[in-house]
C-alpha positions in Angstrom: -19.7 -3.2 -8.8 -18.4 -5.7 -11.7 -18.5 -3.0 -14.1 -16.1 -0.9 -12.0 -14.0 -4.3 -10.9 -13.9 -5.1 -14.8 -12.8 -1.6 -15.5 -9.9 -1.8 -13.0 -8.6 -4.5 -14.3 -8.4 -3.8 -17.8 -6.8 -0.7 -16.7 -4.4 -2.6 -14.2 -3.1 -3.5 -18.0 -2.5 -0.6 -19.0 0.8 0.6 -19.7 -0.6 3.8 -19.7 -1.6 5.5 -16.5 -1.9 9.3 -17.3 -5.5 9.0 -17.9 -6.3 7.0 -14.5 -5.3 9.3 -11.3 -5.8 6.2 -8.6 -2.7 4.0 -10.9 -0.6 6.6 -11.4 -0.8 7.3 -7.4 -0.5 3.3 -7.0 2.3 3.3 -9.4 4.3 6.1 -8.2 4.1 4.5 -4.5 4.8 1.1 -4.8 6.6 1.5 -8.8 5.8 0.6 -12.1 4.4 -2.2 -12.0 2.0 -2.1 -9.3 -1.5 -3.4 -9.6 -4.5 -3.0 -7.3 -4.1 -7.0 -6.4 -0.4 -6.5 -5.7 -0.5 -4.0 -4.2 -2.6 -5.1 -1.5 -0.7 -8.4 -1.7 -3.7 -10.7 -2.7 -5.2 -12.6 -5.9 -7.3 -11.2 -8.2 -10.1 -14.4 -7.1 -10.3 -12.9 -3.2 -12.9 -12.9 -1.4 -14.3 -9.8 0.2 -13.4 -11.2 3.4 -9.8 -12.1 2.1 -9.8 -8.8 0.5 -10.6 -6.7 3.5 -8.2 -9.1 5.5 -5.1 -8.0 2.9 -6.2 -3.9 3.4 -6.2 -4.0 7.1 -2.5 -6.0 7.3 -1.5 -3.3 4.6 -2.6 -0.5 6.1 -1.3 -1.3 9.3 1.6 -2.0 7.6 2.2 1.7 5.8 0.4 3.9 8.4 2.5 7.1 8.6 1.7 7.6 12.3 2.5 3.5 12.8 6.1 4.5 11.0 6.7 7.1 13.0 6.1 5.8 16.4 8.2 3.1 15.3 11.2 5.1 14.0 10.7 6.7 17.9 10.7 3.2 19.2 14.0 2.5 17.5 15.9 5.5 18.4 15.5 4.7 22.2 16.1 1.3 21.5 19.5 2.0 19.8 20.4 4.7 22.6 19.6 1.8 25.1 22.6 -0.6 23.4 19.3 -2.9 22.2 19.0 -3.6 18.2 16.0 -2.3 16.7 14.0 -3.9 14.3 15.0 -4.0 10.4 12.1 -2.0 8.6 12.8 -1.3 5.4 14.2 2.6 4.8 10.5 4.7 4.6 10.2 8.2 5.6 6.6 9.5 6.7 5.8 11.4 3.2 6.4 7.8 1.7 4.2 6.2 4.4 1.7 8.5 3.2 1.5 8.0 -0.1 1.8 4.4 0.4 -1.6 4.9 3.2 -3.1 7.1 -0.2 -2.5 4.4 -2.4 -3.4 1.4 0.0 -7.1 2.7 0.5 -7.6 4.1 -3.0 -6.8 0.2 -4.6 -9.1 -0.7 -1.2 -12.0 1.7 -2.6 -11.7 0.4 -6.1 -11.8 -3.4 -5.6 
C-alpha cells in the first residue's frame, strides 16, 4: 500500500501524464492541475477515515444520476416562478467523467 501511495505521488508531480491512464482521466476532468488529494479535496496527511469522508461528499457531489435529477428538480422549480439552486454549469457526460475520476483517485489512495 505505501509503495503504491508513494508511487502516486511522485507521479501527482509529474508534468507528464501520457504514461499514467488514472491522471490523465483526473486531469482531463477536473484540468491540469489536478492531483489525487485535490481532487478529492483533502491533504495529502488524511486519514483513512478523513479520506473516505472526502470520496463520499465527492461523489455525492458529481454523481451523474444526482445531476440529473437535480437539473429535473430545477426545471419544475423555474416553471413554478421559484429560483432554483446555482450549481455550477455540468452536463451528465461531465458528471461522469468527474464520478470516473472521483473513484479512480479513491482506488489509488
Amino acid at each position: 500500500l505505501l509503495a503504491i501511495m508513494s508511487s502516486a505521488s511522485a507521479n501527482d508531480n509529474d508534468n507528464s501524464s501520457s504514461n499514467n491512464p488514472t491522471l490523465t482521466l483526473l486531469r482531463s476532468a477536473f484540468g491540469p492541475r489536478s492531483t489525487l488529494y485535490t481532487v478529492l479535496q483533502c491533504a495529502k496527511s488524511s486519514t483513512p477515515t478523513e479520506l473516505k469522508r472526502a470520496y463520499r461528499k465527492a461523489a455525492l457531489r458529481h454523481h451523474p444520476d444526482r445531476r440529473s435529477l437535480m437539473r429535473r428538480g430545477q426545471g419544475q422549480e423555474e416553471e413554478k416562478g421559484g429560483e432554483g439552486k446555482e450549481e455550477e454549469d455540468d452536463d451528465v457526460p461531465s458528471s461522469t467523467l468527474k464520478f470516473q475520476a472521483l473513484s479512480a483517485a479513491y482506488q489509488i489512495l
